[in-house]
C-alpha positions in Angstrom: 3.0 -14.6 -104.6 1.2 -17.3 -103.2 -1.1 -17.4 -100.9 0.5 -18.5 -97.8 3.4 -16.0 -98.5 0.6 -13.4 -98.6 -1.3 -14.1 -95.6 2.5 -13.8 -94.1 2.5 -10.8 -95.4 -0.3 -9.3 -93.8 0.2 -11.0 -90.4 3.7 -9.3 -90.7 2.2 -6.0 -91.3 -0.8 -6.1 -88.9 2.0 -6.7 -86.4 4.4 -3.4 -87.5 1.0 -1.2 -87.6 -0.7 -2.3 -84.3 2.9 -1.7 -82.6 3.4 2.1 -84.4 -0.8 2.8 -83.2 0.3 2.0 -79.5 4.0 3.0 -79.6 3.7 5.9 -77.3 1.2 4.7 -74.4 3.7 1.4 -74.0 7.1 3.7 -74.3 6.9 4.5 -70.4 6.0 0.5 -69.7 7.9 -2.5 -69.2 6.7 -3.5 -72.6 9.9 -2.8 -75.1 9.9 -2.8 -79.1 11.6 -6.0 -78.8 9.5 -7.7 -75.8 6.4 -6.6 -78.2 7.6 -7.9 -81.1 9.2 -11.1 -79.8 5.7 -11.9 -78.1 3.9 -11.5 -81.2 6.2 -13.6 -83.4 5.1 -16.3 -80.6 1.7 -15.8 -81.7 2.0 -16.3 -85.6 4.8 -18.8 -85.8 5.0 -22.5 -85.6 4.0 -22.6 -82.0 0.6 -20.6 -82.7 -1.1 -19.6 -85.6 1.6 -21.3 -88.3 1.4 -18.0 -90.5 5.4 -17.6 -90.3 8.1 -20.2 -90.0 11.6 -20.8 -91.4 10.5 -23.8 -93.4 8.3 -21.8 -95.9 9.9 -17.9 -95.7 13.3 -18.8 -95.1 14.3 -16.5 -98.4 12.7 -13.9 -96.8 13.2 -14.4 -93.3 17.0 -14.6 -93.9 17.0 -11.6 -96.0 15.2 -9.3 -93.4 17.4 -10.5 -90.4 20.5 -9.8 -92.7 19.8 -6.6 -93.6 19.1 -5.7 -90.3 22.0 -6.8 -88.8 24.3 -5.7 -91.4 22.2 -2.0 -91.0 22.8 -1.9 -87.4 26.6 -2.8 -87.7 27.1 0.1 -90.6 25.5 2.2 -87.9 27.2 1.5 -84.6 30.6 2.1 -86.7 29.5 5.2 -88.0 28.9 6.3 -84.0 32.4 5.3 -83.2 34.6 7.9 -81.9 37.7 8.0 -79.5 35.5 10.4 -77.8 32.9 7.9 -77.4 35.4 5.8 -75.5 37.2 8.5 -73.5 33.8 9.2 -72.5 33.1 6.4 -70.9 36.5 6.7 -69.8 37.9 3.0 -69.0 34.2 1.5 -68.7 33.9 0.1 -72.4 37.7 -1.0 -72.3 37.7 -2.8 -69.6 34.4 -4.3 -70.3 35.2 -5.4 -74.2 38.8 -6.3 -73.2 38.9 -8.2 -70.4 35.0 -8.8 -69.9 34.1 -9.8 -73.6 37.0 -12.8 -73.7 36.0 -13.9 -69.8 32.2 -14.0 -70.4 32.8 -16.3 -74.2 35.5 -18.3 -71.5 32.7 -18.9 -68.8 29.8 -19.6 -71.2 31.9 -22.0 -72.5 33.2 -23.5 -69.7 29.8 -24.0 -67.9 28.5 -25.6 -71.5 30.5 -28.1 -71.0 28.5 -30.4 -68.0 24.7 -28.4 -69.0 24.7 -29.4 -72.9 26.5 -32.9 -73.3 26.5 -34.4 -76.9 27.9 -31.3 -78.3 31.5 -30.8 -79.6 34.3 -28.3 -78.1 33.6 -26.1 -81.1 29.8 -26.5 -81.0 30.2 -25.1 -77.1 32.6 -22.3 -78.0 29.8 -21.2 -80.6 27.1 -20.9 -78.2 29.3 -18.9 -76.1 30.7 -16.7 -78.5 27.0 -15.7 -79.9 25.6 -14.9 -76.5 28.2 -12.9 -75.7 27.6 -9.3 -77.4 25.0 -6.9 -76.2 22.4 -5.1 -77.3 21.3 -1.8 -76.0 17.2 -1.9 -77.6 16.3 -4.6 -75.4 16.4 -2.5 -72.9 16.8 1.2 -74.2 15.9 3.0 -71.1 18.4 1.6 -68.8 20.9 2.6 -71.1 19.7 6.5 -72.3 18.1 7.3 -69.1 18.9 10.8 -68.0 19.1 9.2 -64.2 21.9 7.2 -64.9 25.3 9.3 -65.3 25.9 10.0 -69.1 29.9 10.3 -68.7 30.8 6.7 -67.4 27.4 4.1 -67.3 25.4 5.4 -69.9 28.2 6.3 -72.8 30.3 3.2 -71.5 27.5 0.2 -71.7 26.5 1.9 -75.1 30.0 1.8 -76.5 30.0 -1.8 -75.6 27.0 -2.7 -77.1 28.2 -0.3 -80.1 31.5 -2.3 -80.5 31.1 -5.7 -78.8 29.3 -7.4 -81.8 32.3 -6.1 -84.4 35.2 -8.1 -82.5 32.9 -10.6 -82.1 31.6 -11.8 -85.7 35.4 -13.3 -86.7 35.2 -15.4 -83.9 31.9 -16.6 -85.0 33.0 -16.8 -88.3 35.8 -19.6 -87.7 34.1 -21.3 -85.3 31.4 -21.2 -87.8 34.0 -23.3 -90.3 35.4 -25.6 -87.4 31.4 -26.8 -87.0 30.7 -30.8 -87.4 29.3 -31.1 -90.7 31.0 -27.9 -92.4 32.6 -28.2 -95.6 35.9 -30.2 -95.6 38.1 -26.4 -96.5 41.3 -24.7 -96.3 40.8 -23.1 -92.7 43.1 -20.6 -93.5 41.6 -19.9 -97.3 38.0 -19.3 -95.2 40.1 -16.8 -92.9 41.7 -14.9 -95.7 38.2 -14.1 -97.4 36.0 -14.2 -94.1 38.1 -12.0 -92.0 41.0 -10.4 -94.4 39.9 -9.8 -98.0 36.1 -8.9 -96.4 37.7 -6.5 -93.9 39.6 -4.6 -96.7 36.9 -4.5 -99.4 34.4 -3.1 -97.2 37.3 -0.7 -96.1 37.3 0.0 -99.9 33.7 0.8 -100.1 33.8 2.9 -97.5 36.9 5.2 -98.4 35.5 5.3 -102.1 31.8 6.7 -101.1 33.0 8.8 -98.2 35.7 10.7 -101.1 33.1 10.3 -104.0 30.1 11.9 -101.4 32.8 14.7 -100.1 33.7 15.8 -103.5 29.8 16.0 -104.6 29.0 17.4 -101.7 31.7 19.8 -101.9 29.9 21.4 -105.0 27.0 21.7 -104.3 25.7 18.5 -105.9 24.4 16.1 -102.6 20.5 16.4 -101.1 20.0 15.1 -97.9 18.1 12.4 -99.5 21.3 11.9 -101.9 23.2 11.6 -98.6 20.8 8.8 -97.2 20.8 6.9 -100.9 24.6 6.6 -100.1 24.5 5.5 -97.2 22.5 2.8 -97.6 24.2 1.7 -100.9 27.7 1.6 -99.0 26.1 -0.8 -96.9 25.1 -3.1 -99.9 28.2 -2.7 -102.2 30.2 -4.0 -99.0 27.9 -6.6 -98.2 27.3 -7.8 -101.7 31.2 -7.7 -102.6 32.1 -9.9 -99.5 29.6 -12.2 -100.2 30.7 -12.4 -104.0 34.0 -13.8 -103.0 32.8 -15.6 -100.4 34.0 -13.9 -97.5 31.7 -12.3 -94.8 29.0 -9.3 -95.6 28.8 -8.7 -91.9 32.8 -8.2 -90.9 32.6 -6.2 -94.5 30.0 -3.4 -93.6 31.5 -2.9 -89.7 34.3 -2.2 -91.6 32.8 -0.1 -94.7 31.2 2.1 -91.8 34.3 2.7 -89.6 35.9 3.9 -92.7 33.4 6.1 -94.1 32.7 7.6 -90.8 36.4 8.5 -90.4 36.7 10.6 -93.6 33.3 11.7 -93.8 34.5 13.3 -90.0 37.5 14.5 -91.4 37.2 18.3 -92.4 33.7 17.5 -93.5 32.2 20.7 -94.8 28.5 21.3 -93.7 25.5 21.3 -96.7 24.2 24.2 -97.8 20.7 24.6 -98.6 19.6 26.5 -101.8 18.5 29.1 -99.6 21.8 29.8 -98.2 21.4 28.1 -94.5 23.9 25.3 -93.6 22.4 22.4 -92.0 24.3 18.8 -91.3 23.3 16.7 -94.1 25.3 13.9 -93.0 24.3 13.9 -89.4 20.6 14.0 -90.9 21.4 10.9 -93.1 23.1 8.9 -90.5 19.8 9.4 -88.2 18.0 7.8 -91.1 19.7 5.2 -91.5 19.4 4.6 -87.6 15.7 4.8 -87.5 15.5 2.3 -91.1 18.0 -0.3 -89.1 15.6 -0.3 -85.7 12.6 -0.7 -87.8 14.1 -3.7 -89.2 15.5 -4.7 -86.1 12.7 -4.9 -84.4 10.5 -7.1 -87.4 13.7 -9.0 -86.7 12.6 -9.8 -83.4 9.3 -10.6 -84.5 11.2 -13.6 -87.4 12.9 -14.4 -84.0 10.1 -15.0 -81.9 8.3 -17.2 -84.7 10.8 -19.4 -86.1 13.8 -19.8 -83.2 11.8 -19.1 -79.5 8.2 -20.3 -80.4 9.8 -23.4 -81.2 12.4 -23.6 -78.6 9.9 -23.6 -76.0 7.8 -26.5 -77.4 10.9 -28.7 -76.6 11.9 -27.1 -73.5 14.5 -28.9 -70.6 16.4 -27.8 -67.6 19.2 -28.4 -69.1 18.5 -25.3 -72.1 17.0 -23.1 -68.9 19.9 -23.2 -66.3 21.8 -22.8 -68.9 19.9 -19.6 -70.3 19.6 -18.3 -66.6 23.7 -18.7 -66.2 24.7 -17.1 -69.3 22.2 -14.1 -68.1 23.7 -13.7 -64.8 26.8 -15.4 -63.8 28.7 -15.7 -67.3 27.9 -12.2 -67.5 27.9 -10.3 -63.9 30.7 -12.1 -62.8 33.1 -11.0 -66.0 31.7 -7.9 -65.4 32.7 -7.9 -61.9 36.4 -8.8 -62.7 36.8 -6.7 -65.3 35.6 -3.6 -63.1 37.9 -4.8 -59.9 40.0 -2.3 -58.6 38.4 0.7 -61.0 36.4 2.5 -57.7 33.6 2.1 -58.9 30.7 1.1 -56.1 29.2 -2.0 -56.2 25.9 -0.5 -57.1 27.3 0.3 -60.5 29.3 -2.7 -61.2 25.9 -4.8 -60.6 24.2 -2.2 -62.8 26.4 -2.8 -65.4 26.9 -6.6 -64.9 23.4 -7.0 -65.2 22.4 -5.2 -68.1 24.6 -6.9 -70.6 21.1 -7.7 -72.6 21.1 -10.2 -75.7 19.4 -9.4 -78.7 19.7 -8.9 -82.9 23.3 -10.3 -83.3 22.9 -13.2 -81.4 19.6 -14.0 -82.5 20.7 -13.2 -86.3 23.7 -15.4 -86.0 22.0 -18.4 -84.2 19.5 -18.3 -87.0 22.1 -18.5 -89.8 23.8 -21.3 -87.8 20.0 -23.1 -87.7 19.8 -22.1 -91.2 23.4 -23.4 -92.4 23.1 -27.0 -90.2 19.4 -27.7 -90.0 18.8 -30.3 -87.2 22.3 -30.9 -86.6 22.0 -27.2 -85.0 18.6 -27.8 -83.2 20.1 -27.9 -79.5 22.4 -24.3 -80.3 19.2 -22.9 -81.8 17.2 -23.5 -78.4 19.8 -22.7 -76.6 20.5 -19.3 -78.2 16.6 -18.5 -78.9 16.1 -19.6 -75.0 18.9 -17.1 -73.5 17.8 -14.1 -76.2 13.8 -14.6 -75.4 14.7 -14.5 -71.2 17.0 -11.6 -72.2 14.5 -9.8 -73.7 11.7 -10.3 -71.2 13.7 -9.9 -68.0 15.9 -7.2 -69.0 13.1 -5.4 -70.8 10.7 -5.9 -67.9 13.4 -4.3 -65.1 15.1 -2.1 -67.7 12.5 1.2 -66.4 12.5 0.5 -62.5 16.0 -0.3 -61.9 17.2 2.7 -63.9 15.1 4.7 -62.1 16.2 3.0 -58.8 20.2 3.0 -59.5 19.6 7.0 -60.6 18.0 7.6 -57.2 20.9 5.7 -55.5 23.3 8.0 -57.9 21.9 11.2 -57.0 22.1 10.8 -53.2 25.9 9.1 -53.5 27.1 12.2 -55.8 25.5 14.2 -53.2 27.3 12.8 -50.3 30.8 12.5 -52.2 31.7 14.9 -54.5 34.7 13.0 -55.4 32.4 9.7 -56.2 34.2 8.0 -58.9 31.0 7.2 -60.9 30.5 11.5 -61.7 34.0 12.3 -62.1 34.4 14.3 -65.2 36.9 13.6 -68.5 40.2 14.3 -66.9 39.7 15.1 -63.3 41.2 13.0 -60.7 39.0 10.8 -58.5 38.4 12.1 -55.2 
């Protein structure tokens, strides 16, 4: 290891430790994992102390933002249920339906006179990696027990759970379409990126789910045997898509949906030598949870060092407005359409509109475009690190006060109208 790699080693570190020793006095603050992390990456990239930057741990670097990202991914397909949905009743459909393809449309759209000198494709890239969410830049405006858990709080986390999966084929044939990209059979790059990827990790995940339930099954499986499988679905996926040249990350969403579903399916509960039954699979699955925000949030730290510190060295207007309109109109008013006409009150849909935060997959998939085109990417890079670093700070910083302020509003509306559509429970008719 030499030295330089080292002394990024330890800044790295330094950074994890002095963020797990202050952890709980910031967790009731405006100051979030990501906003922390993001800050310090600042500090010890490029732009600061030079200790981390793509040019010299870009082995590295990539490999901790992958993992991450394909982590998170395994995970929010594991959470998927129709339940999840029918919780949040038509809040995530209408939001990932009709909101998802209107906010890329918009971001695109208003690319177009705000970043000249970049190609149709180049614009509809941009677009399509701001667009998914990301519910740990601002965690408690999205699990706050003010806001009401049936519709807001399970809807905007089922879009946050889901958006990034229909998003990545998008990216990935954009991706291909990019000036510069290899002269190749478009529809060779969709069989491997989108089909043959989709059905191996479908394959990786129906082979560990059946090979864990019949272990399990006799008495075979420790909870630690359950989190080793877990995390080595997530690899065999990743690795076999990436072996034929396809796309690790459409590979694990898909892994995870499938193991999820049998694992679900008649899943019999482990038994401990001692006779009690406990739910090894729920334990291993919270594992895995708490590895993927760890590395998510050293992701944001990469981020903050070799895209935003940066970016903001070679600022403009033109990277800003844009930034600022992706954060508020190309989001809220989506948001707005999508929610027309569903009763909702305009309190909510402005809630909702406005925390549609960007975070890990936008940032991983702007870096892999920086990585892939070098300085033919530099003006997507800013752009993408300048829209994720103002997500992170604004939504972070107003994540605690307006949830606080919008659960106030709640509780005095469901008191006044019993009928209010935002407290209606599963199956009842509004009003």
């Amino acid at each position: 290891m030499s030295g330089g790699t080292a002394l990024t080693g330890v800044a790295v570190a330094v950074v994890t430790a002095g963020y797990a020793l202050v952890s709980r006095r910031i967790a009731a603050t405006a100051v979030t994992a990501p906003l922390f992390f993001t800050a310090c990456g600042v500090l010890i990239g490029p732009a600061g102390l030079g200790l981390l930057g793509l040019e010299h741990s870009a082995g590295p670097v990539l490999v901790l933002v992958e993992t991450a990202l394909a982590l998170v991914l395994f995970t929010d397909a594991m959470s998927l249920r129709g339940r999840q949905l029918h919780r949040g009743r038509f809040l995530p459909v209408r939001l990932l339906a009709i909101g998802l393809p209107l906010t890329i449309a918009a971001g695109w759209l208003l690319a177009w006179p705000l970043l000249p000198g970049l190609t149709v494709w180049e614009l509809a890239l941009i677009a399509t990696i701001l667009a998914p969410t990301d519910a740990a830049v601002c965690r408690a405006a999205l699990s706050s027990p003010r806001v009401p858990p049936p519709l807001v709080r399970s809807g905007l986390n089922a879009e946050c759970g889901i958006g990034d999966g229909i998003v990545l084929p998008v990216f990935v044939l954009l991706l291909a379409a990019l000036p510069g990209a290899a002269e190749e059979d478009h529809v060779g790059i969709f069989w491997r990126s989108l089909v043959l990827s989709a059905a191996l990790g479908v394959a990786c995940g129906v082979a560990a789910a059946l090979l864990l339930r019949r272990a399990g099954s006799a008495g075979w499986v420790s909870r630690e045997g359950n989190q080793l499988m877990i995390l080595s679905t997530v690899l065999a996926s990743f690795a076999l898509a990436r072996l034929v040249d396809g796309s690790g990350f459409i590979a694990v969403w898909a892994a995870g949906i499938a193991f999820a579903v049998l694992m679900r399916r008649d899943l019999p509960a482990e038994t401990s030598p001692d006779g009690a039954r406990s739910h090894g699979f729920a334990g291993s699955h919270e594992f895995t949870e708490n590895v993927a925000a760890l590395l998510a949030a050293m992701s944001f730290l990469v981020f903050g060092a070799v895209l935003l510190g940066p970016a903001l060295e070679h600022l403009d207007w033109r990277t800003v407005a844009y930034a600022l309109l992706s954060l508020t109109v190309v989001r809220m008013v989506p948001v707005a359409l999508a929610l027309a006409g569903s009763g909702l009150r305009l309190p909510t849909v402005a809630y909702a509109g406005w925390f549609g935060p960007r975070g890990l997959a936008s940032l991983v998939l702007g870096l892999l475009v920086v990585k892939e085109y070098g300085t033919g990417a530099a003006l997507p890079g800013r752009v993408v690190a300048v829209t994720v670093g103002l997500s992170v700070l604004a939504h972070g910083v107003t994540s605690v006060l307006l949830s606080e302020r919008y659960g106030a509003w709640y509780a005095k509306a469901s008191g006044r109208d019993p009928g209010l559509r935002e407290r209606v429970a599963d199956g009842e008719p509004a009003g």
